[in-house]
Each structure stands twice: as structure tokens, then as C-alpha cells.
C-alpha positions in Angstrom: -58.1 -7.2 -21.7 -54.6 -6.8 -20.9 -51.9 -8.1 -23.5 -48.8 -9.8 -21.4 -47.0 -12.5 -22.6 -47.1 -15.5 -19.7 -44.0 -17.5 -19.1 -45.5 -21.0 -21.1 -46.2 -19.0 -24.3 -43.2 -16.9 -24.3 -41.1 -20.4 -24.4 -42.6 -21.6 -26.9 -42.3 -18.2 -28.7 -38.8 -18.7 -27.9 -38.6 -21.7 -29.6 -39.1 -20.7 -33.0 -37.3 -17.5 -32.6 -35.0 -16.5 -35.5 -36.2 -13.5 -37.0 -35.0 -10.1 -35.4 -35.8 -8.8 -32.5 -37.9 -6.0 -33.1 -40.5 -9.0 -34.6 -40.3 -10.2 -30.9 -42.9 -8.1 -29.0 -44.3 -8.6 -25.5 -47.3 -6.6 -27.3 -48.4 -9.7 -30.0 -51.8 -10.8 -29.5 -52.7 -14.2 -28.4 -56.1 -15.5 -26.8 -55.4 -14.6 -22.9 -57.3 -15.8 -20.2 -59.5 -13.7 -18.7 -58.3 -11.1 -15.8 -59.4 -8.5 -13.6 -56.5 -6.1 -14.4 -57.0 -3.9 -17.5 -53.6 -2.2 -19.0 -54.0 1.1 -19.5 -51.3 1.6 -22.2 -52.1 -1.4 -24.0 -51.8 0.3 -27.6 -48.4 1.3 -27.3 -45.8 -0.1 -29.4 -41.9 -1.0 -28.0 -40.4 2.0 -26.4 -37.8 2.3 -28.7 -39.5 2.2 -31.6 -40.4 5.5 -30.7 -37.1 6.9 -31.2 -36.4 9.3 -34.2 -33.5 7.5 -36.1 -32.8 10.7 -38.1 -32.9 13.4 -35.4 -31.0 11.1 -32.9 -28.8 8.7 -34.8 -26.7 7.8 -32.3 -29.3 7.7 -29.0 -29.7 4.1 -28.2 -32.3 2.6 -25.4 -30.4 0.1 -23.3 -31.4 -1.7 -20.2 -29.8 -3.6 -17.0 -29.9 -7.5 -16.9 -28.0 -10.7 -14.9 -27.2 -13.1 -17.2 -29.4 -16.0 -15.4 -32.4 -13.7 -15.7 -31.7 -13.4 -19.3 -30.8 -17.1 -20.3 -33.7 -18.4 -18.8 -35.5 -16.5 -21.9 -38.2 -15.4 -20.1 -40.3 -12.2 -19.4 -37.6 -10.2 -18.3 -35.7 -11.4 -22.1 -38.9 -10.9 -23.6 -39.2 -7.4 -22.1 -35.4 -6.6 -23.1 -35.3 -7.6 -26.0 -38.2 -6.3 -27.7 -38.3 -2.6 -26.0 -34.7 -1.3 -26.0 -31.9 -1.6 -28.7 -29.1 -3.0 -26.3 -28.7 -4.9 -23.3 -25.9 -4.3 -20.5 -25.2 -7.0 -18.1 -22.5 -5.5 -15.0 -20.7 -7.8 -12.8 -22.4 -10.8 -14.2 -19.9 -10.3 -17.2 -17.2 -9.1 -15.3 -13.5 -10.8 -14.2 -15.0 -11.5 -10.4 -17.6 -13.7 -12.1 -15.4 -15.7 -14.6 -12.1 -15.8 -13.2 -11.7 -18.2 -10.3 -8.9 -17.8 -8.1 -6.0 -20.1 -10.4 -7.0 -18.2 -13.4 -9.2 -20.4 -15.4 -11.9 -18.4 -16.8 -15.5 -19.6 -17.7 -16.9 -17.7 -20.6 -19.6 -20.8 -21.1 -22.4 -18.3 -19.7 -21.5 -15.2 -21.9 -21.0 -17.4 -24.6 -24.6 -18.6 -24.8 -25.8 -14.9 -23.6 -23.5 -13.6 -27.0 -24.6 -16.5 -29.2 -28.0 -16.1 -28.4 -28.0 -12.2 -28.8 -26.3 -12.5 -32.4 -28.8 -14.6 -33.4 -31.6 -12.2 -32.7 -30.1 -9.2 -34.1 -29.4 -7.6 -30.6 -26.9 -5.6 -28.8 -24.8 -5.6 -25.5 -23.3 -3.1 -24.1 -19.9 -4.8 -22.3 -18.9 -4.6 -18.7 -16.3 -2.5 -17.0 -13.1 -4.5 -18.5 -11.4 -3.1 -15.1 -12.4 -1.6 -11.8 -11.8 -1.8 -8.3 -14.8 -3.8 -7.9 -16.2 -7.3 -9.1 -13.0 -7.7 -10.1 -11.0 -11.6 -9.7 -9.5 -10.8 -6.7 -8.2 -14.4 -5.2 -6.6 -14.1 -8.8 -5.2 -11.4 -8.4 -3.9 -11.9 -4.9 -2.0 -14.6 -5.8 0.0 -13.6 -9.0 0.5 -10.2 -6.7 1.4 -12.5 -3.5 5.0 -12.4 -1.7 6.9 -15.4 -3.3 8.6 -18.0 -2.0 12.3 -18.2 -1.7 15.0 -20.8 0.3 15.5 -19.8 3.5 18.1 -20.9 6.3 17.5 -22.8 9.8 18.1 -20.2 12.4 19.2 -22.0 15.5 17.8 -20.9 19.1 19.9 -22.8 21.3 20.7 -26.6 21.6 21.6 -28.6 25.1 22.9 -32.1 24.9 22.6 -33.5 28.7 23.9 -36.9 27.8 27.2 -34.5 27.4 27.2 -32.7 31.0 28.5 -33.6 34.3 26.7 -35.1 36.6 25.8 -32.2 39.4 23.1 -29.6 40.2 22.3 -27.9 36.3 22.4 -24.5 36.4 19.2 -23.7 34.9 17.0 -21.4 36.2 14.2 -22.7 38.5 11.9 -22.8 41.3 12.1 -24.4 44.7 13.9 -27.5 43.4 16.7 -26.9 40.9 17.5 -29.5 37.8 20.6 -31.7 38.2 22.3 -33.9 35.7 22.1 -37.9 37.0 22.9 -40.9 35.9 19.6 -42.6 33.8 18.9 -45.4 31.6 22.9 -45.7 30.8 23.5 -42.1 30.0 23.4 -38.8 32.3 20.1 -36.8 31.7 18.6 -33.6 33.4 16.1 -34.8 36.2 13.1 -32.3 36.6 12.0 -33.1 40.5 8.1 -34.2 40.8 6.4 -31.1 41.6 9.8 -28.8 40.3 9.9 -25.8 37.9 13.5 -25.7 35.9 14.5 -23.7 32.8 15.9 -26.5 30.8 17.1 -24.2 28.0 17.6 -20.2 28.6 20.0 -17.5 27.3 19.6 -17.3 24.3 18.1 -14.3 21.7 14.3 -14.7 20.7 11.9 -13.3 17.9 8.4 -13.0 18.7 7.2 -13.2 15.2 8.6 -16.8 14.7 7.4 -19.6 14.9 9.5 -21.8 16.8 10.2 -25.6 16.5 11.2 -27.0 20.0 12.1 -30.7 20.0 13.2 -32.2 23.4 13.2 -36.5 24.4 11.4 -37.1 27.5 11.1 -40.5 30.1 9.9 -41.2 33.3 9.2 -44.3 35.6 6.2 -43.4 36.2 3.3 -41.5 33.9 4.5 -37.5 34.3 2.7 -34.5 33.0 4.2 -31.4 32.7 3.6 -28.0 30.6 5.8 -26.3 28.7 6.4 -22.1 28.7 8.2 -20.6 26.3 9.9 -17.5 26.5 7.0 -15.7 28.4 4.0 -17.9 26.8 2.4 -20.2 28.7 -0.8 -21.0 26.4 1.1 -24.0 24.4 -1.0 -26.4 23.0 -0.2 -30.1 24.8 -0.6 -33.7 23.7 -3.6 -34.1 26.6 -6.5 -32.0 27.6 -5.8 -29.0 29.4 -2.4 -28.1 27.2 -0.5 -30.5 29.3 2.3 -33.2 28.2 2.0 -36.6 29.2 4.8 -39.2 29.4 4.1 -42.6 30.0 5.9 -44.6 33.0 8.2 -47.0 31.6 8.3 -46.2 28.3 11.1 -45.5 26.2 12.6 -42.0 25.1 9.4 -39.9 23.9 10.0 -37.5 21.6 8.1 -34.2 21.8 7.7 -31.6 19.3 6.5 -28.2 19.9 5.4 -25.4 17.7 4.6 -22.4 18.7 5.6 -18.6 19.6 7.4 -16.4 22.7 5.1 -13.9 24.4 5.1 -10.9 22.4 7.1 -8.7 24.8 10.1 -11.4 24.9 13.5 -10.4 24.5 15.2 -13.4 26.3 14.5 -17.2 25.4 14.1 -19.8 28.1 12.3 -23.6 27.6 10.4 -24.1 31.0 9.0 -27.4 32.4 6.3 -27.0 34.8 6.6 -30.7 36.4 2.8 -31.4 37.4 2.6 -34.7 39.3 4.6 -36.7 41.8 6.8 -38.6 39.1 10.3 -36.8 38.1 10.5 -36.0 34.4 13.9 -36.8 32.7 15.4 -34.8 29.5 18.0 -36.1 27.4 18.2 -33.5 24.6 16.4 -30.1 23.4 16.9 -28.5 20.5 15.3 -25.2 19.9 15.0 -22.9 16.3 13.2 -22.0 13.5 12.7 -21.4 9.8 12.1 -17.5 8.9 9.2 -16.6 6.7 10.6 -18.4 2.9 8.6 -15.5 1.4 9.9 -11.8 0.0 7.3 -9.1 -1.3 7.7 -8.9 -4.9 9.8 -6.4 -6.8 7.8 -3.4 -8.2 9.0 -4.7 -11.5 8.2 -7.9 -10.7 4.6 -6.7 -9.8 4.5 -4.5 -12.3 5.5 -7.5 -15.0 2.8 -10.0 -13.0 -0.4 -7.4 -13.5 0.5 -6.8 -17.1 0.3 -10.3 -17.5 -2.9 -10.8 -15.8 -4.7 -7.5 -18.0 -3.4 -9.1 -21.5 -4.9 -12.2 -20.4 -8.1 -11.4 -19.4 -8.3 -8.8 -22.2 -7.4 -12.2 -24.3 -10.3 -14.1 -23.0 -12.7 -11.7 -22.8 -12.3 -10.7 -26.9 -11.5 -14.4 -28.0 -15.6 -14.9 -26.4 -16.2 -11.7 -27.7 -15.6 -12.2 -31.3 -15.6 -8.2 -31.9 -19.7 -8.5 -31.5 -19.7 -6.1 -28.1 -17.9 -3.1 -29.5 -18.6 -0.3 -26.9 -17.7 -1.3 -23.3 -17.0 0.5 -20.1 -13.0 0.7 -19.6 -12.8 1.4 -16.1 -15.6 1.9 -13.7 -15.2 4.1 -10.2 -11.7 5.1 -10.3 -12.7 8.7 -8.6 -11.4 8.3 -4.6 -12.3 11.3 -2.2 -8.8 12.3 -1.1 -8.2 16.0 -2.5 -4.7 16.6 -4.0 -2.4 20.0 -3.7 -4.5 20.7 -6.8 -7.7 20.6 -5.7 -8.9 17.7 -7.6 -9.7 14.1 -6.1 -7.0 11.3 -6.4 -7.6 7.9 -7.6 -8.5 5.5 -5.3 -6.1 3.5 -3.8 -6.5 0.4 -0.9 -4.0 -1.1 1.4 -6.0 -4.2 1.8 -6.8 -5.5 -1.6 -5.7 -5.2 -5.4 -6.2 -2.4 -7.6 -5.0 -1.4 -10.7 -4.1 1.6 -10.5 -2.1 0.8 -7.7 0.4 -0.9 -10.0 -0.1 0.5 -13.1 0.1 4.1 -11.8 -2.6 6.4 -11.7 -2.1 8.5 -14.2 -1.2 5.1 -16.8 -4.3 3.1 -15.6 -6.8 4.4 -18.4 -3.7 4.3 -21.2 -2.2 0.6 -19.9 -6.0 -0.6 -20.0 -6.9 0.9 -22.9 -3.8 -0.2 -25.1 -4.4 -3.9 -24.2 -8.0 -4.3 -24.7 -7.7 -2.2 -28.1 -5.2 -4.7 -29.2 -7.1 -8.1 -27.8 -10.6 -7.0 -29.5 -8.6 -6.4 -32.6 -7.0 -9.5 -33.3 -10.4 -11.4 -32.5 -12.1 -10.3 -35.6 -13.0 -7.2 -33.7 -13.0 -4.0 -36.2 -11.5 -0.7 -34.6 -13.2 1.6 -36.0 -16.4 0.8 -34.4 -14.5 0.1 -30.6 -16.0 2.6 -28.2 -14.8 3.0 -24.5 -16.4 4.9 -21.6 -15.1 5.6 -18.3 -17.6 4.9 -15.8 -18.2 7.3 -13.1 -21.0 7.7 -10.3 -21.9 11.1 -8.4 -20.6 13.5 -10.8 -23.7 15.7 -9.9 -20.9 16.4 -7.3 -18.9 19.5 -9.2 -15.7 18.5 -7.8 -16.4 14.8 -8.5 -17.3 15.7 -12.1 -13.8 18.1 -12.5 -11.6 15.3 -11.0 -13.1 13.2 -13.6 -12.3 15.8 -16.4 -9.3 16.3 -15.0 -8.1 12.4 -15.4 -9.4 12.0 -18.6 -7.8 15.1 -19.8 -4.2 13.0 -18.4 -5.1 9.9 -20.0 -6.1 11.4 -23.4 -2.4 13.1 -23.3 -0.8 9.9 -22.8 -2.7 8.0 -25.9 -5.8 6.4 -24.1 -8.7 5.9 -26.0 -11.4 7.7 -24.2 -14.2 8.1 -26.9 -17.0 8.5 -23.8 -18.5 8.9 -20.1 -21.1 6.3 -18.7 -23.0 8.5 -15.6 -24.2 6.3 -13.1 -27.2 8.3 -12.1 -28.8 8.0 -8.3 -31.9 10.1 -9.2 -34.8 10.4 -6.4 -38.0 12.1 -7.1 -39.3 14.6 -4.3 -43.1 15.3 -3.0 -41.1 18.2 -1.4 -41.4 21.2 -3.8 -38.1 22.8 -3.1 -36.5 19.3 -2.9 -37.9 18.4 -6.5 -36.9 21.8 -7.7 -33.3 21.4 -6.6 -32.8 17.4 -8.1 -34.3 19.4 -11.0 -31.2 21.5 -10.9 -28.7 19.6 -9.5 -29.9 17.3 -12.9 -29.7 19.9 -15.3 -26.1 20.9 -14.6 -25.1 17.5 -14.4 -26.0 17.2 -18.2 -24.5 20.9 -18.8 -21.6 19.7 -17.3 -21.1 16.4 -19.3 -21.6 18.5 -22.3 -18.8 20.2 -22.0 -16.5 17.4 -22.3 -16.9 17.2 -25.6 -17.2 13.2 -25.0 -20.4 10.6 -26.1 -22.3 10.9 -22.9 -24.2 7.4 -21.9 -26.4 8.0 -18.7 -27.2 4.6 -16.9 -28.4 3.0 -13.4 -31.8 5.2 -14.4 -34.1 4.3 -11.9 -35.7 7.4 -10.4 -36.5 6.8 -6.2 -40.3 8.1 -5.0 -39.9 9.7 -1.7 -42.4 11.6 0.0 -42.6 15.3 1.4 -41.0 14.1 4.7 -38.3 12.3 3.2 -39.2 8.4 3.5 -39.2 6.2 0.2 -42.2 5.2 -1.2 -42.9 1.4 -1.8 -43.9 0.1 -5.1 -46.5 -2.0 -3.3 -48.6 1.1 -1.6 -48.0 4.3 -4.6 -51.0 5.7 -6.0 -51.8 6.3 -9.3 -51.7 9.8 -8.5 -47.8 9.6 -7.2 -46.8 7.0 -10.7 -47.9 9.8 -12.7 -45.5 12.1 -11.0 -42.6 9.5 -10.9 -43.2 9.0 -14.7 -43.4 12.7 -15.4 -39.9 13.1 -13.7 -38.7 10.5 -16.0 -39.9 12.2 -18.9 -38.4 15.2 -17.9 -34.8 13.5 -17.7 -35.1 12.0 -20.7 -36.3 14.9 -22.8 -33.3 17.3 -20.3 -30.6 14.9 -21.8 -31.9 15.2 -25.5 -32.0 18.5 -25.1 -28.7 19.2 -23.2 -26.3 16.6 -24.9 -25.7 17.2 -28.8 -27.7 14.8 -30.9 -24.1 13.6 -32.1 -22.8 13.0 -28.4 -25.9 11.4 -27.3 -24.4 7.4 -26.5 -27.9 6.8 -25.1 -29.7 6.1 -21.8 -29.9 2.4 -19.8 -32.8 1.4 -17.6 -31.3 0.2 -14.3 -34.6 -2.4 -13.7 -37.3 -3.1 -16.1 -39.7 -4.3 -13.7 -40.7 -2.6 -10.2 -38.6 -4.1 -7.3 -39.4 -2.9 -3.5 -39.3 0.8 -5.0 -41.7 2.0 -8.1 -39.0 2.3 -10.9 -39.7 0.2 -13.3 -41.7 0.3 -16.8 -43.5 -2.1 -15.3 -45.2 -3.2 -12.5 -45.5 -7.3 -10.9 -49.1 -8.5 -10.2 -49.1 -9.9 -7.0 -51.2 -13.0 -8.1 -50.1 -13.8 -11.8 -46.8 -12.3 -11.6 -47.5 -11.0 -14.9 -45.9 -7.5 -16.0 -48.1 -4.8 -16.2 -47.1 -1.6 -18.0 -46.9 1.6 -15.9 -47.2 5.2 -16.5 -43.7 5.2 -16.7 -43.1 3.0 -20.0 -46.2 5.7 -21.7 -43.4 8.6 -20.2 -40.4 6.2 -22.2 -42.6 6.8 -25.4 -43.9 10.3 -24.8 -40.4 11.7 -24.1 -38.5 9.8 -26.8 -41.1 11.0 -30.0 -40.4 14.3 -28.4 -43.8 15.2 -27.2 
């Protein structure tokens, strides 16, 4: 009968939890109900148990969670915490998901997460402190955001009619010009039912402003009219249809207008289109507009802003942290693809959005970071001699990749970051394909030659290995054969026993499970039954423990 801890007794297992959590097995027995489905590797013991403390001191287990998944102290906590000796959560514990777009950051979630894993002896392995990424970005937009300064009214032009002569006006129009006549005890410029006058034109015009145009209107009978500005004729009226309305018998209306010129304007002109068989009078228009009351900030000033915003997250983050996370990713995906004159591959930068580096300058974005966070997890009780910091990468089985990275590091370490290793994101695919499989073999093994060389702790994580079948196509978890797991979990052995091998015992930082459980694709430990949703231990987990005791 299999042995798999159900969700009811697991929280109540959880309830009395205090003890460490290598006394926290998935494995304990308990009276099960019957099943159908036997386990296979039922005997086995927690996969890092089968570690060998003495030959590997430094190799560690580690495996991928969200935060949710783990506070609801379920089977995925129960998995985690009982089979590998540290648990990394990504973005769920990164600025994007605790930073909201004033500032305020929630740590209440890693709080409990931190609480909780102090209390049952365990480990985490802490989030990218920076990346381009799952970072805060409304934050971050704003403090970087072009600020606001006073600006001056700019004046278009201004007409006065109550000030004119009476007489034909000398506007602009069509068919029927404007004149200047005597109305309602003042002179005012008449616009002729059915008439199309330039009330206002000769006068300079910027197509990126917004304009205010402010004119008094009257008529003895109800008049609409639309307006054109400078070219544009899609104005947004009072009534349906863009039009302006003026009410016969009314008194003075006045009419505000904001909008734009066409974009190709280089002359301004107000233009009534008189619609209806009542003549529209005008007594004043005044036309202008406030230029943008915002500058782009200084590169000091942005310079000064970012620093800001990395010491007080740093802050945060270690205040929550209480020095119990001591080895964290320091920057994740920095590598871009554009080459430079040296052959390596720049940083990445974006025109679009906020990154670091981008401010900080590339070749000060591991140092800057670095310096910060040192000095935040230090004054929270943290102790510096355990701090570790990795710089996370992905496709370094790319040799260019992988030299770019060697190549920054080697720029950081001269300017006094603290680099003590390399987190490989791995993207590993297993290959019915003989000559396929014999290449990822390859292309694996110089991967871990490579990383050697750097003389760095090496962490490999993300490792979930992909089934895919002699033509190419991904296998599902829901239709591989025992036949094909075996293979899967063979390949898995094989990179596990390659990186013992490869990286010195005293440079091995350890290896994280990217998913504990299958998903849509066969790469987890364990596998879901359809019907119970219990967790079912795959070929894969007995590979976990083959490879690790070194068999």
C-alpha cells in the first residue's frame, strides 16, 4: 500500500509541528485507506538524507516554491520540507510582488513564510535582490519620472470685437465674410447663417500643445456651429456629432475648447463652421496654452533617486529578513545579446522601462548592489561572514553567453563587488533522438567544465529536465510510459552525478528542483493521481537518491 500523506492529516500534522524538519516526513506511516495504486519506491527515505555530509559539505538540495503554495502548509510544504535542505521562492519574494507603485512594501507574506521556516529548522534561498524583471516597476517609474516644474502661459492670439469698427472683418472665410455690427449694446463679429469665417488667424502654432480656446457666443435663435482649429476638424462639441450649440435668446455663452492643431500645422486660424439658418455672434476669443510643467530629471538627479530606492528596499528586505536568508541571488539576467567591439555581450538595456544598470552604469550595477545589500543585511542582525551572493544567469550552455558572464564578473570583482557565486538557470530537455541526447549530453558537460573554471560556488537551478521524442514533440506527463520515466530519471541522474563530479566538492553551492510535482511535462519527483490528487513518487525521486549516495 502506498504511503502518501493526504491533505486532512498533513494539517493536523502541521499543527503540532515544532520539532525539525527532517522529523517531518511525507514517508511516516499512518493507517491509509485502501488504493489501487501501489508506490514502487515506497522504502526510500527523504532525498537528501541521501547526501554524504563529509564528502560534499557544502552540496545542498533545494527546491522551487510560490509562497501561497507553501503557506497553505500542504503537500507541496510537506514534500519541501521534508526532502531537500532549502527552499527558494522567485518572484513571489521579489520587489514586483511587495512594492506597490507609492512605495509601501508588504513583507506580511514573507514574514509568515520566514517565521514559519525558522521555526522548523529550514532554509531559503533568497530572491534576485535586483533584475530587470519582477521588479516594482510603477515604483520605480515614478521616482524616475520627469518632474514637475512652473511653467508660463504662452499666448496664441487674442481678439476683442467689442473693440473693432463696425465694417466687413477681415478674417478669412468662405462665401459670406464676418463683419463687426452693432449687438446687444456692444459691436460683435456676426458669423452669417450658413457662413464659414476665420474668427482668429495669423498667429504661430505648436502641434504638440494642447490648446485652450475660450471664445463668448449668442444668437437669437438656437445656432450650431463646429469649430476647426488650425487644420483639425475632429473637436469634440457640447452636442452629438462634435457640434456647438447656442441657445436663442440666451445670454453670452461661454465656450471652452481644448484640444490640438493638425499635426502638419504651421499657421493658427479659429474657424466657425455656422451650420443652421441663425447667425452666430462672437464677442471675444482668446486662444493659448500651458507648455508641458514637466523636465526629465538630471542624471544626478536620477542617479540620487535610484540609490534611494536600492537602500530602501535593501532596508526592507533585511529588516524582514533578520539575517536568517544568508545566500541570495544579487542580480538575475543581466546578459543582453548585443556584441561589443570586444566580442563579449553587453548588458541589457531598455528604452521603455527601468533598469538598473541603466542608471547605475553597467559596469557599477553588481558593486552599487552589492555594497547596499551587504550593509542592510548587516545592520539587521545579519552576520557577514556567512552572506553569500550569486549572479544569476540563464543559457550559459551558450560559450559566448557563459564568457560575457565571466567577463562582467571579472569587472565587478575589480571594482569591490561581492561575487562569492553563479546560480545556472538550466533549460535541460531529454532526447529519444540518439544523436540529440548525445549532444545535450555534451553541450551539459561543458557547461559544468566551464562553470568550474570560474573558480566561483556554482548553484545549478530551474532543474526540470523536458521528455521529447525522436521527432522532436514534448512528451506529456499524462501519456509517458514507464519505459520513457526510466529514461527521464536516468538523464537526471546523470546530471546530478556530472555536476558532483565536474564542480569541486568545495564549490558545489548545490542543485534546486524547479517543480516538485509533475505539471503538463513529466518533471517532477512525483507524479498527481488523477483521482486522489495524491503524490506519487516517480522513478525520478529513486534517480534523486541513487545519484546523490553516489551509486
Amino acid at each position: 500500500m502506498k504511503k502518501i500523506v493526504r491533505n486532512g492529516l498533513l494539517m493536523l500534522a502541521v499543527g503540532a509541528l515544532v520539532v525539525s524538519c527532517a522529523d517531518y516526513n511525507v514517508t511516516d506511516d499512518y493507517n491509509a485507506p485502501k488504493a489501487e495504486i501501489v508506490e514502487p519506491y515506497k522504502d526510500l527515505d527523504p532525498v537528501k538524507s541521501y547526501i554524504n555530509r563529509e564528502q560534499y559539505p557544502n552540496l545542498t538540495l533545494g527546491a522551487m516554491l510560490n509562497v501561497s503554495d507553501f503557506n497553505k502548509q500542504e503537500l507541496a510544504h510537506a514534500a519541501a520540507v521534508t526532502n531537500f535542505d532549502n527552499l527558494a521562492f522567485g518572484a513571489s519574494l521579489m520587489s514586483g510582488a511587495i512594492v506597490n507603485a507609492k512605495g509601501v512594501m508588504n513583507f506580511l507574506d514573507m514574514k509568515d513564510l520566514l517565521d514559519h521556516v525558522e521555526e522548523i529548522g529550514g532554509e531559503v534561498f533568497g530572491s534576485p535582490i535586483v533584475a530587470n524583471e519582477n521588479q516594482a516597476d510603477d515604483w520605480l517609474s515614478t521616482l524616475t519620472a520627469p518632474i514637475e516644474i512652473i511653467v508660463d502661459y504662452v499666448e496664441g492670439k487674442t481678439v476683442d470685437f467689442t473693440t473693432m469698427e463696425a465694417g466687413e472683418y477681415e478674417g478669412t472665410y468662405e462665401k459670406t465674410p464676418g463683419t463687426i455690427e452693432k449687438y446687444d449694446g456692444a459691436n460683435a463679429l456676426k458669423v452669417a447663417a450658413s457662413a464659414t469665417v476665420n474668427v482668429v488667424e495669423g498667429f504661430d502654432v505648436d502641434p504638440s500643445a494642447i490648446y485652450t480656446i475660450t471664445f463668448w457666443a449668442k444668437s437669437d435663435k438656437t445656432a450650431n456651429f463646429n469649430v476647426v482649429f488650425s487644420g483639425n476638424d475632429q473637436i469634440d462639441g457640447g452636442a452629438a456629432n462634435g457640434r456647438f450649440a447656442v441657445s436663442g435668446g440666451e445670454n453670452w455663452k461661454k465656450i471652452v475648447i481644448e484640444c490640438q492643431s493638425a499635426s502638419d500645422a504651421t499657421e493658427g486660424y479659429l474657424q466657425i463652421v455656422n451650420t443652421r439658418a441663425a447667425a452666430l455672434y462672437i464677442q471675444k476669443v482668446q486662444i493659448g496654452y500651458y507648455p508641458d510643467n514637466h523636465r526629465p530629471q538630471t542624471e544626478q538627479e536620477k542617479t540620487d533617486t535610484i540609490n534611494y530606492a536600492l537602500n530602501a528596499w535593501c532596508d526592507g528586505l533585511m529588516k524582514i529578513n533578520a539575517g536568517r536568508i544568508t545566500s541570495f541571488d544579487l542580480i538575475e539576467g543581466a546578459i543582453g545579446t548585443t556584441e561589443l567591439e570586444n566580442g563579449m555581450l553587453d548588458l541589457k538595456h531598455s528604452t521603455d522601462k527601468f533598469f538598473w544598470q541603466d542608471v547605475l552604469g553597467s559596469e557599477n550595477y553588481a558593486p552599487a548592489v552589492s555594497r547596499v545589500a551587504s550593509a542592510a543585511f548587516e545592520k539587521y542582525e545579519g552576520d557577514p561572514a556567512e552572506l553569500r551572493f550569486f549572479i544569476s544567469e540563464s543559457g550559459l550552455d551558450d560559450e559566448t553567453k557563459f564568457e560575457s558572464l565571466k567577463y562582467w564578473i571579472g569587472i565587478w570583482d575589480a571594482k569591490g563587488a561581492k561575487i562569492d557565486g553563479i546560480n545556472a538557470q538550466m533549460n535541460l530537455i531529454y532526447s529519444e533522438d540518439a544523436e540529440k541526447q548525445e549532444a545535450n549530453k555534451a553541450s551539459l558537460d561543458n557547461l559544468l567544465t566551464n562553470l568550474a573554471t570560474t573558480g566561483k560556488l556554482i548553484r545549478l537551478s530551474n532543474f526540470d529536465i523536458k521528455y521529447q521524442d525522436a521527432n522532436g514533440a514534448n512528451v506529456a506527463a499524462k501519456n509517458i510510459t514507464e519505459d520513457q520515466r526510466q529514461q527521464l530519471a536516468d538523464y537526471y541522474g546523470y546530471v546530478i552525478r556530472s555536476y558532483m563530479a565536474k564542480i569541486p566538492h568545495e564549490k558545489q553551492a548545490g542543485i534546486c528542483k524547479g517543480n516538485l510535482a509533475d505539471t503538463s511535462d513529466p518533471v517532477g519527483l512525483w507524479s498527481v493521481d488523477t483521482k486522489s490528487k495524491d503524490w506519487v513518487r516517480t522513478a525520478t525521486y529513486k534517480a534523486f537518491c541513487d545519484a546523490l549516495s553516489g551509486k
